[in-house]
Backbone as CSV, one residue per row, in Angstrom:
resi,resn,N_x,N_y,N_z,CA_x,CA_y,CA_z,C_x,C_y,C_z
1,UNK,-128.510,-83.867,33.198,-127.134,-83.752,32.733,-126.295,-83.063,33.803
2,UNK,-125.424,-84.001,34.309,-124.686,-82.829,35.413,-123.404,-82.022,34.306
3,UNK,-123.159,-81.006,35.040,-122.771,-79.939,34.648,-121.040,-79.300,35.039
4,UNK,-121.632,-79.993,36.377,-120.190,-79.559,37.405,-119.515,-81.035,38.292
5,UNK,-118.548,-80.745,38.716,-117.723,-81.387,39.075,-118.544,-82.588,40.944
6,UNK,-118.618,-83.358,40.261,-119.041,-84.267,41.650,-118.065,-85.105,42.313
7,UNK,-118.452,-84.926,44.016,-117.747,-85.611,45.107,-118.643,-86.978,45.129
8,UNK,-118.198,-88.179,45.273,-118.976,-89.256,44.904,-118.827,-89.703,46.844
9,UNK,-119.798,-89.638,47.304,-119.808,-89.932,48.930,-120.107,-91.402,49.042
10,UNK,-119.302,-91.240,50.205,-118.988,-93.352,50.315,-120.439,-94.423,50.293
11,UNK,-120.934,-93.751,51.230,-122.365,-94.240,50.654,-122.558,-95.019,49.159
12,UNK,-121.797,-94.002,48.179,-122.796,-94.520,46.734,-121.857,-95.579,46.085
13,UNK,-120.289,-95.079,47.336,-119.347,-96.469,46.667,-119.571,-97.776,47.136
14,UNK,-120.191,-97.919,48.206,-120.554,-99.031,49.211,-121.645,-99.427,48.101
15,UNK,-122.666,-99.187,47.949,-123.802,-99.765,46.819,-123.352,-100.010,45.510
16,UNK,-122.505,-99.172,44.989,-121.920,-99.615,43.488,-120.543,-100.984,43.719
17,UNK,-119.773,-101.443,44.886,-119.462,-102.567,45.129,-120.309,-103.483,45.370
18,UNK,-121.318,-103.481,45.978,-122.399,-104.448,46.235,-123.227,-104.669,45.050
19,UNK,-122.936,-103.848,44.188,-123.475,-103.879,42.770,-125.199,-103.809,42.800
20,UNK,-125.508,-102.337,43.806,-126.792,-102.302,43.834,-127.131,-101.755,42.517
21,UNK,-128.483,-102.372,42.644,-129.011,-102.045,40.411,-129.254,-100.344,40.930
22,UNK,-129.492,-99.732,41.588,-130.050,-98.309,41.960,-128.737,-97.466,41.212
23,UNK,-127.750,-97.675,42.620,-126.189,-97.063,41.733,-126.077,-97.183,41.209
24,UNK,-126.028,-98.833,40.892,-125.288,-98.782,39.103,-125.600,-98.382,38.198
25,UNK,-127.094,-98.145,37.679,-127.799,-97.494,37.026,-127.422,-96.157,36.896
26,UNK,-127.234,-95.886,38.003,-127.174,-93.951,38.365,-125.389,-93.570,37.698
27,UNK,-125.109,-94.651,38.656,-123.360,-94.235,38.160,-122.929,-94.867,36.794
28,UNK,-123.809,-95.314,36.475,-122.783,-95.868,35.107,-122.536,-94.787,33.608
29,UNK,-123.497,-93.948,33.529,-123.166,-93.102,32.345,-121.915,-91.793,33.747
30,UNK,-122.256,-91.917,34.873,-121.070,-91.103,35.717,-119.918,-91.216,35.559
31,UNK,-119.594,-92.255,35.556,-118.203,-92.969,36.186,-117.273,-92.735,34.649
32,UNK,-117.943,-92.799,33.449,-117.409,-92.472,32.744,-117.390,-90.939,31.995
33,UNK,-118.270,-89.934,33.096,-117.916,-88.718,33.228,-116.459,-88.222,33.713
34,UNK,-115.740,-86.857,33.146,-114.488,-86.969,33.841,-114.916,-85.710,35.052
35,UNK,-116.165,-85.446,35.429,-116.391,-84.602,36.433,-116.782,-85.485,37.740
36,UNK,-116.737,-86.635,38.080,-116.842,-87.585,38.598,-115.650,-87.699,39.915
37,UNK,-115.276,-87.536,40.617,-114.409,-87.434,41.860,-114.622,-88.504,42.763
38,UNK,-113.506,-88.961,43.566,-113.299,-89.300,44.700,-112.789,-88.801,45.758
39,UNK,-113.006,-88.450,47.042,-112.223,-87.603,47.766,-111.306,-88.777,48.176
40,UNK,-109.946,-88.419,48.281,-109.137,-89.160,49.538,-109.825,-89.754,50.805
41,UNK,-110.544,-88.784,51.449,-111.009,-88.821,52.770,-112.119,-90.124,52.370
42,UNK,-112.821,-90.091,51.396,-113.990,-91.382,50.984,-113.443,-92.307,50.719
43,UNK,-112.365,-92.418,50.032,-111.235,-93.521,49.586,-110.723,-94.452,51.292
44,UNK,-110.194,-93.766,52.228,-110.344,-94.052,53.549,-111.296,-95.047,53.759
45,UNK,-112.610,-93.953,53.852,-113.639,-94.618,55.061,-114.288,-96.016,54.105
46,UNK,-114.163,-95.516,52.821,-114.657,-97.240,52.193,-114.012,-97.889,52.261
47,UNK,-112.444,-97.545,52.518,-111.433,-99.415,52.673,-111.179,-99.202,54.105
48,UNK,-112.225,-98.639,55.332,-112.332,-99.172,56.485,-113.080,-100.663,56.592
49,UNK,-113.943,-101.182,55.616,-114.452,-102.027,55.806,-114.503,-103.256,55.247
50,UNK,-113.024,-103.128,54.859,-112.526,-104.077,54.076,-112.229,-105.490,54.880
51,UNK,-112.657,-106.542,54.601,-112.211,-107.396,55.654,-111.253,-108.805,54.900
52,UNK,-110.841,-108.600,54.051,-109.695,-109.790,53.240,-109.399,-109.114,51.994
53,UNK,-108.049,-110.317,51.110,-107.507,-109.573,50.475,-108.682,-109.331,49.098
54,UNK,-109.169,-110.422,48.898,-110.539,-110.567,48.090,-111.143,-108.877,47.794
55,UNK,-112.017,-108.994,49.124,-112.413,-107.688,49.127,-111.904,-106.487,48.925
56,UNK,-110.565,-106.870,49.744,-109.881,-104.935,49.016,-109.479,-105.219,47.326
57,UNK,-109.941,-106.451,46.980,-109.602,-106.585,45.191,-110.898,-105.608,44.506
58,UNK,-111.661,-105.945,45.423,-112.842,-105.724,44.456,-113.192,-104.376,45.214
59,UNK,-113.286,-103.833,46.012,-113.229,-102.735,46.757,-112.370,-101.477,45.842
60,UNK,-111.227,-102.150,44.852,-109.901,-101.368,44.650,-110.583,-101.430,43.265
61,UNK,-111.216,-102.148,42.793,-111.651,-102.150,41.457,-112.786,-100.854,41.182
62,UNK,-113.638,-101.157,42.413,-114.796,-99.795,42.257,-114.037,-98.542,42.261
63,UNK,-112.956,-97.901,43.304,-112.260,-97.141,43.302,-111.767,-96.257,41.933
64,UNK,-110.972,-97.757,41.093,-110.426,-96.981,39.994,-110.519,-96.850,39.019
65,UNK,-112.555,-96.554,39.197,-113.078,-95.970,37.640,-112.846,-94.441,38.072
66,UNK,-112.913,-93.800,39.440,-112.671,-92.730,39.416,-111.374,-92.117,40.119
67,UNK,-110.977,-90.566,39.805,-110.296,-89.874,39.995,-110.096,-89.672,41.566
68,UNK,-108.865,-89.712,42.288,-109.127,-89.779,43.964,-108.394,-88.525,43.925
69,UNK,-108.947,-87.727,44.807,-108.571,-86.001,44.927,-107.796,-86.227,46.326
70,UNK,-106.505,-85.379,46.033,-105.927,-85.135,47.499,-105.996,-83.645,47.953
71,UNK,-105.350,-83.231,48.920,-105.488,-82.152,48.975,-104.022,-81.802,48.738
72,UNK,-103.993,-79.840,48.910,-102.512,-79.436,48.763,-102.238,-78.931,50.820
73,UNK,-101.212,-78.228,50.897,-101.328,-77.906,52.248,-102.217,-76.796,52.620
74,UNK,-102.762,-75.836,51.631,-103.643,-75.013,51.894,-104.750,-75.719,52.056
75,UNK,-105.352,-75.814,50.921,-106.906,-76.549,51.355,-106.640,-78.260,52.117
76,UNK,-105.649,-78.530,52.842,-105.952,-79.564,53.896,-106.055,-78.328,55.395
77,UNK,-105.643,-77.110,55.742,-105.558,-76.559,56.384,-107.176,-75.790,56.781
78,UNK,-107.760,-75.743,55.216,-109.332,-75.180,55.551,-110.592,-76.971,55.970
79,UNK,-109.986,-77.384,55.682,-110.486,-79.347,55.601,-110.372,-79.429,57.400
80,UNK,-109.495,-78.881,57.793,-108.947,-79.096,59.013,-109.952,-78.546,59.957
81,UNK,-109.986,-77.177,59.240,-110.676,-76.244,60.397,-111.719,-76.117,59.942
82,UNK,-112.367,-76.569,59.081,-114.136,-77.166,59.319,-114.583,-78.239,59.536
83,UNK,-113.499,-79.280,59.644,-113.697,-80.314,60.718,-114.597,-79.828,61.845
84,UNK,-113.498,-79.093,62.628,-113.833,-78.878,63.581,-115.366,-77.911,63.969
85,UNK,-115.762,-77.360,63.129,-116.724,-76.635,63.164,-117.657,-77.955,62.554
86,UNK,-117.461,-78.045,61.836,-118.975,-79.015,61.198,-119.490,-80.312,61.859
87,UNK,-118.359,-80.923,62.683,-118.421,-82.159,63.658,-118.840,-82.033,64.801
88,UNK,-117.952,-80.634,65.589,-118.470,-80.206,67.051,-119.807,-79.193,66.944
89,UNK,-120.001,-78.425,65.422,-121.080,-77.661,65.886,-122.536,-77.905,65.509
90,UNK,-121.923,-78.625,64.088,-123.266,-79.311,63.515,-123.207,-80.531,63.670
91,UNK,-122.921,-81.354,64.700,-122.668,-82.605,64.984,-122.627,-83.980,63.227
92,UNK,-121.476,-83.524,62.293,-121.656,-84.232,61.137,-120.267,-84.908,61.756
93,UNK,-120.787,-86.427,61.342,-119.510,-87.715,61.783,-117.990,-86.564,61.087
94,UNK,-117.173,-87.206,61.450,-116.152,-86.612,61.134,-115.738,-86.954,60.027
95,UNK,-115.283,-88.190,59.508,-115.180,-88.869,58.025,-115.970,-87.669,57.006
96,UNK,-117.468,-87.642,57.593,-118.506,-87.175,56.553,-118.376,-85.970,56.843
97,UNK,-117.686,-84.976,57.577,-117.262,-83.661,57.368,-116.250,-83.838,56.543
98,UNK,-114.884,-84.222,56.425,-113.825,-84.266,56.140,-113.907,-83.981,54.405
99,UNK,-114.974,-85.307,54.288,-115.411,-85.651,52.996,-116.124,-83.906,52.172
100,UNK,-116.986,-83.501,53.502,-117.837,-82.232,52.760,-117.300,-81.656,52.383
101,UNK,-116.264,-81.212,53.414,-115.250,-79.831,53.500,-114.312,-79.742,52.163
102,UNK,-114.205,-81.018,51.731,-113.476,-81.050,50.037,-114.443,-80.426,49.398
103,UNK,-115.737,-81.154,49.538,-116.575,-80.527,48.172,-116.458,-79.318,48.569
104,UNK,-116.706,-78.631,49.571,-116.877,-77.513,49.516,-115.661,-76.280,49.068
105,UNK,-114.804,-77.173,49.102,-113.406,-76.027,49.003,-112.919,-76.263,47.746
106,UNK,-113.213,-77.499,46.834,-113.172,-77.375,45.747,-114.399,-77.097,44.398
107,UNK,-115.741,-76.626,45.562,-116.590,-76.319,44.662,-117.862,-77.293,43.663
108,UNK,-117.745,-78.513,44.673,-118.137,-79.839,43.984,-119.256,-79.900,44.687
109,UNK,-120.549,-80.730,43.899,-121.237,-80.735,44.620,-121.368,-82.168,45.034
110,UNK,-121.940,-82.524,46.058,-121.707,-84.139,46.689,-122.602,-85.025,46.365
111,UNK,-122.803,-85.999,46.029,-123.518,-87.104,45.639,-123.635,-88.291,46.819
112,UNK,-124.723,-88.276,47.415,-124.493,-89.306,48.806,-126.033,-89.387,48.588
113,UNK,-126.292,-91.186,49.104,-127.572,-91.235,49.028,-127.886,-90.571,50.828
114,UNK,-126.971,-90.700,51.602,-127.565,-90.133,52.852,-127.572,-88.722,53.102
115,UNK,-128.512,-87.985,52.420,-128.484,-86.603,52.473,-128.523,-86.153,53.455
116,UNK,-129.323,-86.426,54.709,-129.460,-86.227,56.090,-128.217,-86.384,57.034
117,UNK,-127.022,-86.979,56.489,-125.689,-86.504,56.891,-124.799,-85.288,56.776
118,UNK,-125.332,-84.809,55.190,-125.088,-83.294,54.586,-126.017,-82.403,55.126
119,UNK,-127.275,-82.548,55.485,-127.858,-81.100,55.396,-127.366,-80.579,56.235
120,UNK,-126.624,-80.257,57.278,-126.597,-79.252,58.235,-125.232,-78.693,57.592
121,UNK,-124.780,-78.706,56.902,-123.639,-78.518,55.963,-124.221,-77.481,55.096
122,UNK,-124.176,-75.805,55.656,-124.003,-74.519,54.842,-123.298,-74.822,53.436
123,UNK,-123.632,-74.008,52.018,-123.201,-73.815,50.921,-122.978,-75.501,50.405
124,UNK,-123.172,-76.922,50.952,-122.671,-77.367,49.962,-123.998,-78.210,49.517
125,UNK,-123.880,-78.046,48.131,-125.638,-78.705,47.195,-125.134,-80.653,47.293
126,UNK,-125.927,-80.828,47.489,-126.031,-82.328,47.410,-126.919,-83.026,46.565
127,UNK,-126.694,-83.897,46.088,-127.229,-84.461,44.720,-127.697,-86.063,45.007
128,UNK,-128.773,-86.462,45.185,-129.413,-87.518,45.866,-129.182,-88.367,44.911
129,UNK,-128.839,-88.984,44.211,-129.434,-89.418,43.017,-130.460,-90.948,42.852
130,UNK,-130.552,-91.570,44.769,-131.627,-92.578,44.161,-131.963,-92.793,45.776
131,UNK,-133.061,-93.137,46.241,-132.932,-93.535,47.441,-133.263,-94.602,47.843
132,UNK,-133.077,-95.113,49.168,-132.913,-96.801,49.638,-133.986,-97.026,50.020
């Protein structure tokens, strides 16, 4: 039973469009959790790979079972400056810092099947929920 508030990492949106049975399984009593999140920054990097209008249909459909979090100017200012620490020091892609640095500043814990992108990522719990 989750408990607290989850960052849903692009990873698990990429498999729940492809309509992998793993996610869907996992996310479907989720999605109709209201602790369930999208970061802005994940909202991004999944309609980087959008390639027609088709796809951003159905791309836009996975999107808006959940909630897309923006930031305010304070916490885009701490987003900012652990960019820079979590990309240059713990070498995490930048997207997938951007993405952490929410959970972490709003206290969420992250849901990504690629955990090995998070671990070098101090304080934030990550939540596997199926693997490939």
């Amino acid at each position: 039973m989750v408990t607290s508030q989850l960052m849903l990492g692009t990873d698990a949106l990429i498999d729940l469009s492809r309509q992998c049975s793993l996610v869907v399984n996992w996310l479907d009593d989720i999605s109709r959790n209201p602790l369930s999140n999208i970061c802005g920054f994940s909202d991004m990097k999944f309609l980087y790979g959008v390639s027609n209008s088709n796809h951003l249909r159905k791309s836009r459909d996975v999107l808006n079972k959940f909630p897309i979090i923006w930031h305010s100017p304070d916490t885009m200012q701490r987003v900012f400056n652990d960019l820079v620490v979590l990309h240059l020091t713990n070498g995490v892609g930048k997207m997938d810092s951007l993405i952490a640095s929410t959970a972490l500043c709003l206290n969420f814990q992250m849901v990504s099947v690629n955990k090995r992108h998070y671990d070098a990522i101090p304080g934030l719990t990550i939540i596997q929920p199926y693997e490939r």
